[in-house]
TORLUMVO-448172 format. One line per 10 residues: number of its first residue (from 1); their letters; for each residue z, y, x of N, C-alpha, C. Coordinates in steps of 0.05 Angstrom, whole numbers. Layout:
// residues N
NUM) A) Z/Y/X/Z/Y/X/Z/Y/X; ... $
// end
This chain:
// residues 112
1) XXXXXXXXXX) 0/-24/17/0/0/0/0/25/18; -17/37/13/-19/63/28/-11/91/10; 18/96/29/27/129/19/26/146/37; 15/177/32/18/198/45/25/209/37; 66/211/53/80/236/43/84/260/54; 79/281/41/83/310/55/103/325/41; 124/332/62/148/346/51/139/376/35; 159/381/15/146/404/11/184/423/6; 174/451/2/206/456/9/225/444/-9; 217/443/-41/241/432/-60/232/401/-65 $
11) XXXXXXXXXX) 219/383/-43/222/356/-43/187/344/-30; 173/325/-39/157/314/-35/136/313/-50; 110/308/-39/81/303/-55/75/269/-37; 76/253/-50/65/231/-35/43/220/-59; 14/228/-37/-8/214/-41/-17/189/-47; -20/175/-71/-20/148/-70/-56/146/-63; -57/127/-40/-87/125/-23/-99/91/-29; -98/99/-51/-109/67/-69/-123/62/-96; -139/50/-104/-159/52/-126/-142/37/-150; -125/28/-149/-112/10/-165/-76/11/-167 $
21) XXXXXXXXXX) -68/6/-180/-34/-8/-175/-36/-17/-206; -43/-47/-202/-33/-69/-213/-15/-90/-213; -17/-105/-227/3/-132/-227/5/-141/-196; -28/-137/-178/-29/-152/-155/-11/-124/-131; -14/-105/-138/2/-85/-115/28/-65/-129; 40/-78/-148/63/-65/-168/87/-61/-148; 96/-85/-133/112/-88/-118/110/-77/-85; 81/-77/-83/79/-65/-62/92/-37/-63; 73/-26/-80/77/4/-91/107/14/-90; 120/-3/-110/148/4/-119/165/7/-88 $
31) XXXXXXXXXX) 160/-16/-71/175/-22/-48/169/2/-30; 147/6/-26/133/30/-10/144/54/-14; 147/73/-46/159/86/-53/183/94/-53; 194/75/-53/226/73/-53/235/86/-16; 219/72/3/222/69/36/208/108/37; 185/110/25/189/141/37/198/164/22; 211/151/-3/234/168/-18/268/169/-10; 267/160/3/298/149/11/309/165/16; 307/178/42/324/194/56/306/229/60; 289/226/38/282/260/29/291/272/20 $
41) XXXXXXXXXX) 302/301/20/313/320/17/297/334/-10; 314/342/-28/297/356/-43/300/345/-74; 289/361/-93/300/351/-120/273/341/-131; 242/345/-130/221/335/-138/205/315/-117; 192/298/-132/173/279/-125/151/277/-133; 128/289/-122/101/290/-146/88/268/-135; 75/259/-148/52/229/-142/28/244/-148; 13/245/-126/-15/246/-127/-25/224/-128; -34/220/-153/-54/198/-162/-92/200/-158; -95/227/-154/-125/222/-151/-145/208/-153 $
51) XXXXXXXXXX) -131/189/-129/-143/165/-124/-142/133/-128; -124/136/-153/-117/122/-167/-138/114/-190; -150/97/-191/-166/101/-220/-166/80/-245; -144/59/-237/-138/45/-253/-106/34/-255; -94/31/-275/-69/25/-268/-62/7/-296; -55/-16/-298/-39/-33/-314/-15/-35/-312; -1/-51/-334/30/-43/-347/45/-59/-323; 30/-74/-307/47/-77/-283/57/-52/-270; 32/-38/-265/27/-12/-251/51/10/-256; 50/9/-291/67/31/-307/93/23/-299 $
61) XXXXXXXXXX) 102/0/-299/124/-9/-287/135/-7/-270; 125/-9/-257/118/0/-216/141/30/-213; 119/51/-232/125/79/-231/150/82/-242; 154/75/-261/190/68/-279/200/67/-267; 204/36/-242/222/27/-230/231/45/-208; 207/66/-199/214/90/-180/233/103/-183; 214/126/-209/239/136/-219/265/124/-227; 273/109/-235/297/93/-237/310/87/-211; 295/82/-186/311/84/-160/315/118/-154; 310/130/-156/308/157/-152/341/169/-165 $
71) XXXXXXXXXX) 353/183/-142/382/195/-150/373/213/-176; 398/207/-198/401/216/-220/386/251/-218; 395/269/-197/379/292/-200/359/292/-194; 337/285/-184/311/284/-176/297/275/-196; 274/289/-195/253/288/-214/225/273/-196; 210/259/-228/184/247/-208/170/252/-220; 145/269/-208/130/277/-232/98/269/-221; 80/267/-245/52/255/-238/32/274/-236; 9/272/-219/-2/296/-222/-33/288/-206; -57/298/-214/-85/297/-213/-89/264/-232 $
81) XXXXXXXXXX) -88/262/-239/-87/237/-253/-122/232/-267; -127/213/-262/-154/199/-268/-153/201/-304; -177/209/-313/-177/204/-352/-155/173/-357; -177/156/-344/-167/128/-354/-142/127/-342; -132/141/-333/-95/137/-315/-78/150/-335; -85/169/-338/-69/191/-363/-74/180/-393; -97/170/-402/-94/151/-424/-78/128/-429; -71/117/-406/-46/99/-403/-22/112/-402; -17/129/-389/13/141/-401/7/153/-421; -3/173/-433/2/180/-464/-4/159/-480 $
91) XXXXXXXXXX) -23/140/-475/-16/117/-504/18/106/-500; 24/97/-482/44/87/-476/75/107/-474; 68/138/-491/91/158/-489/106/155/-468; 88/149/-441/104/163/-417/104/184/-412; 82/201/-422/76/229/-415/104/239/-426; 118/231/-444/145/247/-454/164/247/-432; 167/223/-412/178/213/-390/185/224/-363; 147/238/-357/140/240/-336/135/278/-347; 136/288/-334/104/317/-325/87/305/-319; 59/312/-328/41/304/-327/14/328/-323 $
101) XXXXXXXXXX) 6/335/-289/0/352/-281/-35/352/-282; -45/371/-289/-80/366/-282/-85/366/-251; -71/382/-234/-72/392/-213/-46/388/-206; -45/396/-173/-21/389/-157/1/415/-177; 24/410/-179/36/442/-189/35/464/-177; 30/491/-183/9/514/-163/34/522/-146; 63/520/-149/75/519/-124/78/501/-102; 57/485/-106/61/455/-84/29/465/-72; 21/467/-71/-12/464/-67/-16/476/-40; -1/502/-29/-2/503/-4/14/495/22 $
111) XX) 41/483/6/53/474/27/47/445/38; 59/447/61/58/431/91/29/436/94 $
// end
């Protein structure tokens, strides 16, 4: 599973650099996430999905289980999200869950 995280001042943007997170890379994902969320400073987590362009309820799971490792103050929020990526969380009322960004949030965009 490939992540690229870049600190940003009130927490992280980590890039997910993969066409998929399914049943077959759920655990990858989750495990991966967890290792470069750990010891970050900061109250937000945005997921750049971009490059994400398909994701099943393994997948959705995956992202749950994040935020659920994630200290009670910290937020995780989703953002550039593929049509078919964002139709999976709003059918599935994660969008109530998550932020759900078109673009990076315009105070993240120039840092690191």
């Amino acid at each position: 599973m490939q992540l690229y995280p870049r600190p940003i001042p009130d927490g992280l943007i980590v890039r997910v650099a993969e066409p998929r997170i399914d049943a077959a890379s759920a655990i990858a994902f989750k495990d991966a996430m967890q290792a470069v969320t750990q010891d970050q400073p900061g109250r937000r987590v945005v997921l750049d999905l971009a490059e994400v362009g398909f994701i099943d309820s393994s997948g959705l799971g995956a992202v749950v289980a994040v935020y659920k490792l994630l200290q009670p103050d910290r937020v995780l929020e989703l953002a550039r999200l593929a049509p078919s990526v964002e139709r999976v969380f709003r059918l599935t009322r994660m969008d109530r869950v998550f932020a759900l960004h078109g673009d990076l949030p315009e105070d993240m965009r120039d840092a690191g």
